[in-house]
N, C-alpha and C positions, 0 to 999 in steps of 0.2 A: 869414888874417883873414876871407877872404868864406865859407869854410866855418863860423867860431865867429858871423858874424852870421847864415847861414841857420838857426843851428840852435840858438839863442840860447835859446829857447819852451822846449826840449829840455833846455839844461841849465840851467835857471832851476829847473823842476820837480825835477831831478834833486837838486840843490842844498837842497831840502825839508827831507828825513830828515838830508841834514849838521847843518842847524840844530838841528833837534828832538834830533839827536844830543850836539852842544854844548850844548844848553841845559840837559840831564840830567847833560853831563860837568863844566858848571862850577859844577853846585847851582841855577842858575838855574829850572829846572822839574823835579823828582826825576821820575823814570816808575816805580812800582812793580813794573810789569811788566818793565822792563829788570833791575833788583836782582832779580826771582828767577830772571831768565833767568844770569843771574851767578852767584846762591846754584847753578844749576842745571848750569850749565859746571863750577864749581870740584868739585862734589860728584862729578860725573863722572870731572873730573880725579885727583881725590884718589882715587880707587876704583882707576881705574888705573892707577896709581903707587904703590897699597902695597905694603910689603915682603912683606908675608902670610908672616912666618917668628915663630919663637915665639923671646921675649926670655926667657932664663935667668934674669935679673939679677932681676926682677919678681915676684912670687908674690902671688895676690890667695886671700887665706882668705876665704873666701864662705858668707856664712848663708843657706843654699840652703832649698829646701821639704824636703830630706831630714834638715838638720841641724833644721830647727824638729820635724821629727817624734821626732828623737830627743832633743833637749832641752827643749822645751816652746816654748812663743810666744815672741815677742819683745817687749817685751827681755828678754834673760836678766839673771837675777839677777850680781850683782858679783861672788861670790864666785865664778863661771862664769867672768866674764870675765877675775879676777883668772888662777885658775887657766891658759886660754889664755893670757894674756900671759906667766904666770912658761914656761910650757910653749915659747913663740914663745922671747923672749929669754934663755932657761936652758938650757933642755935641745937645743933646734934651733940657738941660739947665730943667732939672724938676724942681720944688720946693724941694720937699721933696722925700727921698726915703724909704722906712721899708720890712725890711725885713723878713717873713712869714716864715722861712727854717732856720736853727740853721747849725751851723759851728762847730760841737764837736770835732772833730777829724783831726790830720793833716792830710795835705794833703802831698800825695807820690806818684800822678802820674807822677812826672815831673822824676824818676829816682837816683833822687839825694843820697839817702839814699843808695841805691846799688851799687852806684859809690863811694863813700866814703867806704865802704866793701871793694871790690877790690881794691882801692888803700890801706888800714889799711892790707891787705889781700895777694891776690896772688901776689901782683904787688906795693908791698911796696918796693923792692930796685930801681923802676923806680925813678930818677934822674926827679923831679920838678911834676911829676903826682899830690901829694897829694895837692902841692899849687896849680897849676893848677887848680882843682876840688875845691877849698875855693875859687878860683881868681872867677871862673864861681856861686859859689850857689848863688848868691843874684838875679840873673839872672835864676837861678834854682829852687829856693824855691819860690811856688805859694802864699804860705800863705803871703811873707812879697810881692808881688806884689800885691797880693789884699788888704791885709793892708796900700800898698801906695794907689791902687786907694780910699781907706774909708778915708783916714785922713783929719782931715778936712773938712771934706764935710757934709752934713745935710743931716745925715744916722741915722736910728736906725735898731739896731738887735735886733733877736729873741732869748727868751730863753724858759725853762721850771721849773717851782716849782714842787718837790718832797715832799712826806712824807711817810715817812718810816719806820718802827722800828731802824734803821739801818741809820742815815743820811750817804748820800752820796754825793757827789760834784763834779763839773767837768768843769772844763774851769774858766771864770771870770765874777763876775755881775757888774754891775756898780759901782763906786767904792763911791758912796754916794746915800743911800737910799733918795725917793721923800721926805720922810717924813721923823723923826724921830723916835726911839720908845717909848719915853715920851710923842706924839700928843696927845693923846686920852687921860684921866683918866683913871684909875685903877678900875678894878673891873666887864669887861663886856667884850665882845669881838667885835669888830668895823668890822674886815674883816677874811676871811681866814687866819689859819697858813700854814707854813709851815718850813719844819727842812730840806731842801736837795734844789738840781738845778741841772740844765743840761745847760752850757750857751757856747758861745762863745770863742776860743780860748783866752789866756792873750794877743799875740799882736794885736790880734783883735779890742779884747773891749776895748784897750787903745787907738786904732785907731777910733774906733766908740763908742767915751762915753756913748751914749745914746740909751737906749736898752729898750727893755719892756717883758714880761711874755706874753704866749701866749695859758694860760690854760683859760676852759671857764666851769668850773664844771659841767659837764655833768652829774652826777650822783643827783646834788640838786633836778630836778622833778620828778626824780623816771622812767620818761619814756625814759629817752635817749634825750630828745628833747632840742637844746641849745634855750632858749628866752631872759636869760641875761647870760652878759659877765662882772665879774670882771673888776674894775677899777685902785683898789690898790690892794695889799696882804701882809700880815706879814712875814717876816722871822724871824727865829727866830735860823738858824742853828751857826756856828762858823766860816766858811771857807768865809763867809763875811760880812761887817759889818751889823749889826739888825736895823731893821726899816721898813717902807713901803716902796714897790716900786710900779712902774706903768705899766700897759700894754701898747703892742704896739700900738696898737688904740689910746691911751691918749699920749704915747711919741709923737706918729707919729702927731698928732693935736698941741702939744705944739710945737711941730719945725716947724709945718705952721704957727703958730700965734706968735713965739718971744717966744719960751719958757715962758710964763705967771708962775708965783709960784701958787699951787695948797693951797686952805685952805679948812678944813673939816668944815663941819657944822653941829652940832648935834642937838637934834631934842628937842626944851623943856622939861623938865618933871623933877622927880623925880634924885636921886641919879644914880639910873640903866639910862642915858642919851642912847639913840642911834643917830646911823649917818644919818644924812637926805639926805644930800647932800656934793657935791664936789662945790668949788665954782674959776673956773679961770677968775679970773678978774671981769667982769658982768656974766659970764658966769654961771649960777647955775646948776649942771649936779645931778637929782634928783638918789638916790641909795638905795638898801633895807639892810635889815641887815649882807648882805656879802659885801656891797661895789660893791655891780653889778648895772646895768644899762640895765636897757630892752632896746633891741637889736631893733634900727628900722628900722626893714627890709624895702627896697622900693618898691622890687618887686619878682619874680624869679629870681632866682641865676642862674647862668652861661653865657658864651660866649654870649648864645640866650636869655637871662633872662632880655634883654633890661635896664638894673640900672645902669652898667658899663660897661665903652671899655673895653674890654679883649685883650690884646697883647701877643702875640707868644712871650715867649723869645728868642727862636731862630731866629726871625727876630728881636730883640733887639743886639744882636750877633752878627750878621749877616751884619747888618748896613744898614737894608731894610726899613726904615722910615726916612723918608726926615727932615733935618736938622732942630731943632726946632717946632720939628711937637708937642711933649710933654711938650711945654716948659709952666712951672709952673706949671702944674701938677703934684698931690698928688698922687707916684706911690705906690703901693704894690707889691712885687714880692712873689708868692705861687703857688702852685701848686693844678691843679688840675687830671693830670692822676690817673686814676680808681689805679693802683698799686703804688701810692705814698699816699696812704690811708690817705688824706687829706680830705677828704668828710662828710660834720655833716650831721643829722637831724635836721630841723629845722622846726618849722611851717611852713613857705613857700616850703619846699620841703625835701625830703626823703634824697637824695643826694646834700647836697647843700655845693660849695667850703667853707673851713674853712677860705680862706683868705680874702674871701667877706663877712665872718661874721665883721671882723676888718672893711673892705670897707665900709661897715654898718654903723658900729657903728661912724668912721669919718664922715662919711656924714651928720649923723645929728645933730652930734656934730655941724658942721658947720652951716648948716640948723636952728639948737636950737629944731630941732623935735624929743622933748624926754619925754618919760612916765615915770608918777611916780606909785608907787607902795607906799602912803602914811603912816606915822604914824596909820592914827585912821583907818585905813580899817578894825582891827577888830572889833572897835567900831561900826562899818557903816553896818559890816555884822549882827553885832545884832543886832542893832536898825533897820533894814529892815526886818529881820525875826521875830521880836517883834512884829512889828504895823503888819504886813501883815498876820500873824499868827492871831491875835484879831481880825482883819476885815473879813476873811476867817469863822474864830471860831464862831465869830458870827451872820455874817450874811451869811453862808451858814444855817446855822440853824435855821435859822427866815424868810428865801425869801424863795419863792414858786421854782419851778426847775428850769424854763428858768430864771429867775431875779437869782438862785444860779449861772448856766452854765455863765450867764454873767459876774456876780462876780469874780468865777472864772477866765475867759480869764482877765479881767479889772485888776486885780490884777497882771498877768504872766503881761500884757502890760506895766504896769506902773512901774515893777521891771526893765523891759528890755530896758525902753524910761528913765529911771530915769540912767541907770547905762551907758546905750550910749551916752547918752547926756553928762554926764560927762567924759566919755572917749573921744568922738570927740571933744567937744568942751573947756574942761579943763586939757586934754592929762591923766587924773589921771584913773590910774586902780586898779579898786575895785573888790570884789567878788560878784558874782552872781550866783552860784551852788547852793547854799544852799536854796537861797530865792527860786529859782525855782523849788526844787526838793521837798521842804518844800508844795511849793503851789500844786504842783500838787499830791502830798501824801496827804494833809490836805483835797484836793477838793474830790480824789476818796474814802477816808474813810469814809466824809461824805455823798457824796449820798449813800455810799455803806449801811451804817446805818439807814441812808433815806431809800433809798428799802427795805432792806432787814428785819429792826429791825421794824421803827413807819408805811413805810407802808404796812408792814404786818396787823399790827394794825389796819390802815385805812381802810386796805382790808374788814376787819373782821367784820369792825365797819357798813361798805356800805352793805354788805351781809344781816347785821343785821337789816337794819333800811332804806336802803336805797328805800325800798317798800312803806314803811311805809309816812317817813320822807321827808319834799321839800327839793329841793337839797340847799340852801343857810343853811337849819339847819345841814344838813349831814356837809356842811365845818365848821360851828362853833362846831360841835362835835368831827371834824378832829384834830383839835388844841387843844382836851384834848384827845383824844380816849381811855384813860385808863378811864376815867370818867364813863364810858357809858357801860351798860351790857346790858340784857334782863330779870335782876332777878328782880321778884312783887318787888312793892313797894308801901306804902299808900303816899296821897301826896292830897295838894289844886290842884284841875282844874277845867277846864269847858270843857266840852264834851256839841255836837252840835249833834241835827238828822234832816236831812233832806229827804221828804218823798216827792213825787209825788201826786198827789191827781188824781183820777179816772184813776189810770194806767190801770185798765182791760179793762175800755171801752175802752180807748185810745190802749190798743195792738192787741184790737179784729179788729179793722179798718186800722191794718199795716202786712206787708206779714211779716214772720218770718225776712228777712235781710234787712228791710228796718228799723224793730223795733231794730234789733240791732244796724244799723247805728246813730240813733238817738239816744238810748243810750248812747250810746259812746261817743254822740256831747256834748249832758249835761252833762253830766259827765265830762268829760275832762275840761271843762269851768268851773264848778263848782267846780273843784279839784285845780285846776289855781289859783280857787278864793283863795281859801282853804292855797294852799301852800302861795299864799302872803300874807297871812296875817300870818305867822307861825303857822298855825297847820300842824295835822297831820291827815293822814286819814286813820281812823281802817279798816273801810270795804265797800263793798259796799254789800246790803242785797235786790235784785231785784230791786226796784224801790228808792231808799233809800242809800242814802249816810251816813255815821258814822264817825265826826271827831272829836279830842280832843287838847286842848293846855295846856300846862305847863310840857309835857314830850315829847320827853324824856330829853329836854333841861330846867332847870328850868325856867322860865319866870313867872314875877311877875304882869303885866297884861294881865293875860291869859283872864280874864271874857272883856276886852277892846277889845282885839285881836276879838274874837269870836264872840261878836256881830258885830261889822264893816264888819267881813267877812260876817256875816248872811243878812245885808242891802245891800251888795254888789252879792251875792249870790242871792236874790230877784231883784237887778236890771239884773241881767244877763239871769238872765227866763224872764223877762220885754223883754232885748233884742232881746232874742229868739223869742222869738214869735212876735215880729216884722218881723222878719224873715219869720217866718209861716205864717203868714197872706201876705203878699206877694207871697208866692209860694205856697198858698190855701193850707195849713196842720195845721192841728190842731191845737189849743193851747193848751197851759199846765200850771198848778197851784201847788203851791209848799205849802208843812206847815214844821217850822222849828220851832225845839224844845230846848231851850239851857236852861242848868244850869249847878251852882259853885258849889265843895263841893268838901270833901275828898271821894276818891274812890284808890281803888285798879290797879295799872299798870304793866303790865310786859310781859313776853311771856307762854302765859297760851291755853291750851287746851289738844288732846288726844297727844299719844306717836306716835300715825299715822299722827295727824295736826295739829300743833301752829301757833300761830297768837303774833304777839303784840298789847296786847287791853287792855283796863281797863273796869272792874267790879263794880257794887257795885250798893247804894242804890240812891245814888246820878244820875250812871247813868239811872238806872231804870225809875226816873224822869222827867228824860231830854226827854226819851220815851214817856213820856206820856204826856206830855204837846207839845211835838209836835200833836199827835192827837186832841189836842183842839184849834189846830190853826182855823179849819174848823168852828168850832161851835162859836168861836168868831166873824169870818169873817176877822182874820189876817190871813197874814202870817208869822209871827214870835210870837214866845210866850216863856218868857224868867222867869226865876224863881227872887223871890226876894232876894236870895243870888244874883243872877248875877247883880242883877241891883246895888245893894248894892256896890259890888265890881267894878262897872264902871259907877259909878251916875253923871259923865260927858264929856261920850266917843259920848251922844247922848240925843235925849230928849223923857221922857220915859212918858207912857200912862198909868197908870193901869189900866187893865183888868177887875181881881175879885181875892178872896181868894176863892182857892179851894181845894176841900178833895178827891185827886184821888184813885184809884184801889190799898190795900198793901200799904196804909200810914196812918198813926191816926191820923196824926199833919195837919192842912190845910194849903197852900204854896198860898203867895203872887203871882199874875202871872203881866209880865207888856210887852207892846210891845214898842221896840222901833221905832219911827217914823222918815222916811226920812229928810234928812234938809228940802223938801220945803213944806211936810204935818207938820212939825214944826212950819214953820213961821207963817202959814196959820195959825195954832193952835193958836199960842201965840198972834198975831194977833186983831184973834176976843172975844179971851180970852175965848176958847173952853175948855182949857185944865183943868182952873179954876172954872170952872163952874162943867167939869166934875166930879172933887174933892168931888164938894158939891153937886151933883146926888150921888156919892157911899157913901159919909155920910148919906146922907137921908137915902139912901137902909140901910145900916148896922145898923142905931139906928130903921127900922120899922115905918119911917114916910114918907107913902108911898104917902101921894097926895103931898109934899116939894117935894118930888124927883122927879113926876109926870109934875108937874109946870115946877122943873129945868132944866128938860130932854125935854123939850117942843122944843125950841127954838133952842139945839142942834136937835131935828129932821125937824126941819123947815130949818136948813140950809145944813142936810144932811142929806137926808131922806132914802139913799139908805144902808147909812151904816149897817154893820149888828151888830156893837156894841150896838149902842144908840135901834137899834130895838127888841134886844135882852132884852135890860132891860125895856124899855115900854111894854114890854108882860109882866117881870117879876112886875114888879109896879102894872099892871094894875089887875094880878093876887092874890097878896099876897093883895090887897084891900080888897077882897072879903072873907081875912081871921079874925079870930081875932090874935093878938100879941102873939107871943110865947117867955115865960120867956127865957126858953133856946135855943135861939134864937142868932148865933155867926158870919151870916152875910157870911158862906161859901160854897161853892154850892158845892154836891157829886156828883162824876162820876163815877159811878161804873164797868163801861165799861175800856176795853186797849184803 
């Protein structure tokens, strides 16, 4: 909890791009730029994932620039076209045929209309000319020869939907819509309208009942690019009957399969239902809320685009394909000359035939390789931007950088393997814009606030302290850094002095760079010590180290801390001079002075040089009881506040009560002993004994103390404790008893 309130600022920000991210996911604010980042993943996707193999079943006759050169412009006359078709369905025996090119307008290359003229005309008293010219037009008129080659045959034509201010109409639709316009309920809209057509001559479409729409809403993605194609559409004009109808793609598939009847399938929910799907037979054709169907491209489009045989129509014409060469094959006739401005945009290519978008969309019809574009995908996109947002929020703001940077990538991973997984392996397309655009805004604002805002902070904080302070305190400072200044403060600590004993001698026998190299060596070791045990270390004063705990981090055993470091800090001058004695140099003896108390801390000194140090009366003490380490024969001498505050960090000796230099009050002193000068202690039951040597001393019964101190120097006769007070024993005998008499020895010396 105290880390999500330090760093709250952190993921408040972070939290940003979630919002912005839901507000696009639930329609609340559309981002443009998110939908083409989507149009722009999926296009990706689908490239690939194509199968890039050529479909057999498919065959697209193509009015290329080579067939216009050998049969003239376009359109070609009917009696062409007828020819073609009886050639497709006769002689090549195809399955199916659909036709990609609309037939709006008669056809009057064959003459006939201007023969009829001049006979009505200049040449109306010629005796039998006019019947003549009626005996010939059945033979003359192209449109009812290609009406004969379509009839009956398993043909669909092309038409177009309009919408207009102004409906307009032109030619004939089928003359029964797919559907009804009572399918659907009331109250939503299922597919496109539309109020106008462009279709088929009337003998035509009575010749070829079956027709399809050949619009593919190019303007739905904003970019131009086709990825689905309409499967029904509404009319809704007068010039023929109202209802859905179907595209050629879906004609052209239902006359390879027995015309199946088409049922809509809407999508559970509420009163507002939408359409989910199309369902012919088993066959379930997944749709979004126009009635389209994402387009599944197989590969590059064209001649060279290896998905379909592309056939010259002019050698369909021509009658340059060997008898049965196509036979059952699902033809397409369209065009792809550069000026028959038949050419889309599509994911798979810039220029891509508009009749191989159809070729497409049959093949997978076939195949069954078809994408959905789901009900809950808005659901999907917020619930992915939800959780991913939260885990980004909060743990870019709680992980150190590299564990954030990982976070980061781990989270882009898991959106991108979660949302392809389910497209290759469940065909369903979901969005993914937003989740990604969300992560990688969420991740650069955070560190960006990271750098620039806490660790500014951090900076400020390591400037401050980081001289001072061992580096594992610096990181628990890091994770408050507002916490932490340099302004005084009173406060409980224990402050530590560590002093060198006969440094003059010892520097007068070292050349100038040999004495600072050895400095340097103690020091550093005994700063080590220092820092692992969390202090801190104020200074160093010649020969003499200065450290303190309980700032600038609070810690509650500071007086524990400080002595362990001080027994660890005596075995490393132990060490040392092992060292020494090996490499014939000197040795060195240490006197360490601690004690607990309120003192003063902060960054104090002139306007020329601060320091961060503590003051006070407490430290004062700790000064000066290190200088009687000597005079006891320890090296550690610790005040009875310290011992008080850490009475089982270790096992503690007392000393004496004494009345130092600048104190009225006399201070308990005690030393702590190593574990195995401990054992040894407890042991022969030295420490107990000693008890009752300092009681003797302090009530002035000096031969009880004499007796009891006996034994302790019989079994350690070198110490300079027990030697110290058999001089004092042996002296104060020779006194009489002094009433005011309190048992604590004056120093009146630093």
């Amino acid at each position: 909890m105290n880390a999500l309130q330090r760093h709250w600022p952190r993921i408040a920000i972070t939290l940003l791009p979630v919002l912005l991210a839901l507000a696009h996911a639930t329609g609340l604010w559309q981002l443009s730029t998110l939908e083409r980042l989507d149009h722009l993943i999926y296009d990706m996707r689908l490239r690939a994932t194509m199968p890039r193999t050529l479909d057999t079943r498919v065959v697209i006759v193509d009015v290329d620039d080579a067939s216009l050169a050998r049969q003239g412009q376009w359109p070609w006359a009917r009696d062409t076209m007828a020819r073609l078709t009886t050639e497709l369905l006769v002689r090549q025996q195809v399955a199916v045929l659909g036709f990609d090119v609309m037939f709006l307008e008669p056809d009057r290359s064959s003459g006939l209309q201007r023969l009829r003229q001049i006979a009505s005309g200049p040449l109306r008293n010629m005796t039998g000319l006019a019947a003549e010219i009626e005996r010939l037009a059945p033979a003359l008129d192209h449109d009812i020869t290609f009406a004969a080659a379509l009839h009956n045959r398993r043909v669909a034509l092309g038409y177009y939907f309009t919408r207009t201010p102004v409906p307009s109409a032109k030619g004939q639709l089928p003359s029964a819509p797919l559907l009804p316009p009572d399918t659907f309920p009331k109250g939503a809209s299922y597919a496109t309208a539309w109020s106008g057509f462009g279709a088929s001559l009337p003998m035509l479409a009575e010749a070829a009942p079956v027709a399809g729409f050949l619009n593919t809403l190019i303007g739905e993605t904003g970019d131009g690019v086709i990825r689905s194609v309409p499967l029904i559409a509404r009319y809704e004009g007068e010039r023929a009957n109202p209802g859905y109808y179907e595209s050629l793609a879906l004609a052209v598939y239902r006359l390879a399969n027995g015309s199946p009847p088409v049922r809509p399938l809407l999508a559970p929910g509420g009163a507002m239902q939408r359409l989910d799907s199309l369902a012919l037979g088993r066959l379930r054709i997944p749709v979004d809320q126009n009635a389209s169907m994402q387009v599944p491209f197989r590969g590059p489009g064209g001649a060279d685009g290896g998905s379909f045989r592309y056939v010259a129509a002019a050698d369909v014409v021509e009658g340059r394909l060997a008898p049965g060469e196509l036979k059952d094959k699902i033809v397409l006739m369209g065009a792809t000359a550069p000026g028959l401005q038949d050419l889309r945009a599509t994911p798979v290519g810039a220029a891509f035939p508009g009749v191989e978008v159809h070729a497409n969309i049959v093949s997978g019809l076939l195949d069954q390789r078809l994408l959905a574009v789901p009900d809950y995908a808005p659901g999907y996109e917020v619930l992915t931007v939800l959780v991913a947002g939260l885990v980004l929020a909060f743990g870019l703001s709680l992980l150190s950088a590299p564990r954030a940077v990982l976070l980061g990538a781990g989270t882009a991973a898991v959106l991108i393997g979660l949302n392809t997984w389910l497209y290759v392996g469940h065909s369903l397309v979901l969005p993914l814009a937003s989740a990604l655009a969300m992560t990688a805004l969420a991740f650069a604002l955070n560190m960006s606030w990271g750098y620039f805002v806490e660790s500014r902070a951090r900076r400020g904080l390591v400037r401050l302290f980081g001289t001072y302070v061992p580096p594992q305190l610096v990181d628990e400072m890091l994770q408050r850094p507002g916490s932490y200044s340099m302004r005084a403060e009173s406060k409980e600590m224990t402050v530590l002095f560590c002093d060198m004993r006969d440094f003059t001698r010892l520097s007068e026998q070292m050349a100038p760079a040999e004495l600072q190299a050895f400095l340097n060596t103690v020091f550093s070791r005994l700063t080590n010590v220092i820092s692992a045990h969390r202090g801190t270390v104020d200074k160093y004063m010649g020969d003499c180290v200065m450290a303190f705990w309980g700032a600038p981090i609070d810690t509650p055993d500071h007086a524990a801390l400080a002595v362990r470091a001080a027994l660890d800090m005596a075995d490393a001058v132990r060490d040392i001079n092992r060292i020494h004695r090996a490499g014939g140099r000197p040795e060195i003896s240490v006197g360490i002075g601690i004690n607990s108390g309120v003192m003063s801390v902060g960054d104090m000194g002139s306007a020329a040089r601060r320091s961060y140090t503590v003051v006070g009366d407490a430290v004062n003490l700790a000064s000066r009881l290190e200088g009687l380490s000597g005079h006891y024969g320890v090296e550690i001498v610790a005040s009875g506040t310290t011992r008080d505050l850490a009475p089982d960090c270790c096992t503690w000796q007392e000393l004496d009560s004494v009345l130092v230099k600048g104190r009225a009050q006399a201070v308990a002193v005690f030393t702590p002993l190593t574990t195995e000068a401990a054992i040894a202690a407890q042991r022969t039951g030295q420490l107990q004994r000693w008890s009752q040597v300092l009681a003797a001393y302090r009530r002035q019964d000096w031969a009880t103390g004499r007796n009891l101190l006996a034994p302790l120097l019989a079994a350690d006769a070198k110490k300079v404790l027990y030697q110290l007070y058999a001089q004092r024993l042996a002296s104060m005998a020779l006194r009489p008893q002094d009433p005011g008499w309190d048992g604590a020895t004056r120093f009146e010396t630093k």
